[in-house]
Residue, then its C-alpha position, 0 to 999 in steps of 0.5 A: x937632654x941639650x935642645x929637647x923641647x919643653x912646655x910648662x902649663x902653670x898660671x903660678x907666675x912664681x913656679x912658672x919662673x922658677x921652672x923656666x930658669x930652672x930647667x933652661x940651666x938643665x939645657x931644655x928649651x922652654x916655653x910657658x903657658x898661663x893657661x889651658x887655651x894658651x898651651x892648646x894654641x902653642x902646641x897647634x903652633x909647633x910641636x914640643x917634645x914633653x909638656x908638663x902641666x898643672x891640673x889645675x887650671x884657670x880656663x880649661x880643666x888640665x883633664x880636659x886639656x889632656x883629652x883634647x889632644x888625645x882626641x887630636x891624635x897628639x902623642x906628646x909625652x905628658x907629665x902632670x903637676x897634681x896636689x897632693x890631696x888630688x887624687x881623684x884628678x890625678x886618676x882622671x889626668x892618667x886616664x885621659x892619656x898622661x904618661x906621669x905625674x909628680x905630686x906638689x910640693x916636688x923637688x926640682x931634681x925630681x921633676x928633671x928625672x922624671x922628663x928624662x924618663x918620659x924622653x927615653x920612653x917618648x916611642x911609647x906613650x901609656x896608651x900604646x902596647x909596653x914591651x920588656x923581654x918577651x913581656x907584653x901589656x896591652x892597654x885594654x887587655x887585662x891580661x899580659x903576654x909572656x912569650x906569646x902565652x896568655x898569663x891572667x893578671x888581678x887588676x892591682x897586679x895588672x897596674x903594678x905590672x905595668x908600673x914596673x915596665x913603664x919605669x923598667x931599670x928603675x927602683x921603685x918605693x914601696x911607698x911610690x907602689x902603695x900611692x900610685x897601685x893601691x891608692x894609699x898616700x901613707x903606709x897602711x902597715x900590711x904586706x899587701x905589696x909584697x903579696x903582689x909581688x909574690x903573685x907576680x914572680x910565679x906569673x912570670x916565671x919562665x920569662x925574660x924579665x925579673x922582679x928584683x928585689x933592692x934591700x932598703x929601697x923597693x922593687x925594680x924589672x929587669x930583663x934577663x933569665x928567668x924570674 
């Protein structure tokens, strides 16, 4: 990540500190904006490689800062800095084209693996088709393509797919899956992940990928054999 660009939206003078030192002793290069319109003018200045911004601002709204370099044709990978109670902005936030988002309070480490991620992913922004094996998603297609075949998916089963192909390789919590799929910021006590799971595994078998199972942790994708 030694040289990789990165500019932090955050009007918190304090966090905003923070996360300047903190990511240029991880090698970042790092700029700050205090605002919506200040981070809209740094990047029509010079590209960066990732930006990290709040959501909430005090000018422009972080959505619709989002939207404008959507709309721009900006493709720069986007990690967004919600609160913890936000969750109808942080839904907005990955409409509006965001590639992840970490919840406050978060921890530093956190922070840095998620930017290393979106690094390793940054030829493919959410909206752009996400690959794995012979596995396809389409934005705008509920249904996903294995092997050049049709496979219809539910819309929970549609967002968990692609939740597992974005972060292919990655374990995944439960607790990540119930959040960010199902919309539940605690366990509701069902085994509704693990009834999607199920659904998923009959509709790719046969395919190149593979739901794993990690015993204690979650679930990962992975490529290689059939599910």
């Amino acid at each position: 990540m030694l040289g990789m660009r990165v500019l932090v939206v955050e009007d918190t003078a304090a966090l905003a500190g923070s996360l300047r030192r903190g990511l240029g002793e991880e090698g970042f290069e790092v700029e700050v904006a205090g605002d919506g319109g200040g981070a809209l003018a740094a990047l029509a200045r010079a590209p960066v490689d990732v930006v990290v911004l709040d959501l909430g601002l005090p000018d422009v709204d972080g959505v619709e800062v989002l939207a404008r370099l959507r709309a721009g044709g900006d493709v720069v990978p986007v990690l967004v800095l919600t609160a913890r109670d936000a969750v109808e902005s942080r839904v907005r936030a990955l409409d509006a084209g965001a590639d992840d988002y970490v919840v406050k309070p978060f921890s530093f480490e956190e922070l840095v693996a998620r930017l290393r991620a979106l690094a390793r992913r940054a030829a493919a922004p959410r909206w752009a088709p996400l690959a794995c094996g012979d596995l396809v998603l389409t934005p705008g297609q509920p249904a996903a393509k294995v092997a050049g075949d049709a496979v219809a998916l539910s819309p929970r089963e549609r967002a968990l797919l692609e939740m597992l192909v974005r972060r292919r390789g990655e374990v995944l919590a439960r607790k990540e899956i119930l959040r960010e799929v199902f919309g539940y910021e605690f366990d509701p006590g069902t085994n509704v992940v693990d009834v999607h799971v199920a659904h998923l595994r009959r509709k790719l078998r046969g395919a190149t990928v593979k739901i794993e199972t990690v015993r204690g942790f979650g679930y990962r994708l992975v490529e290689g054999g059939a599910a």
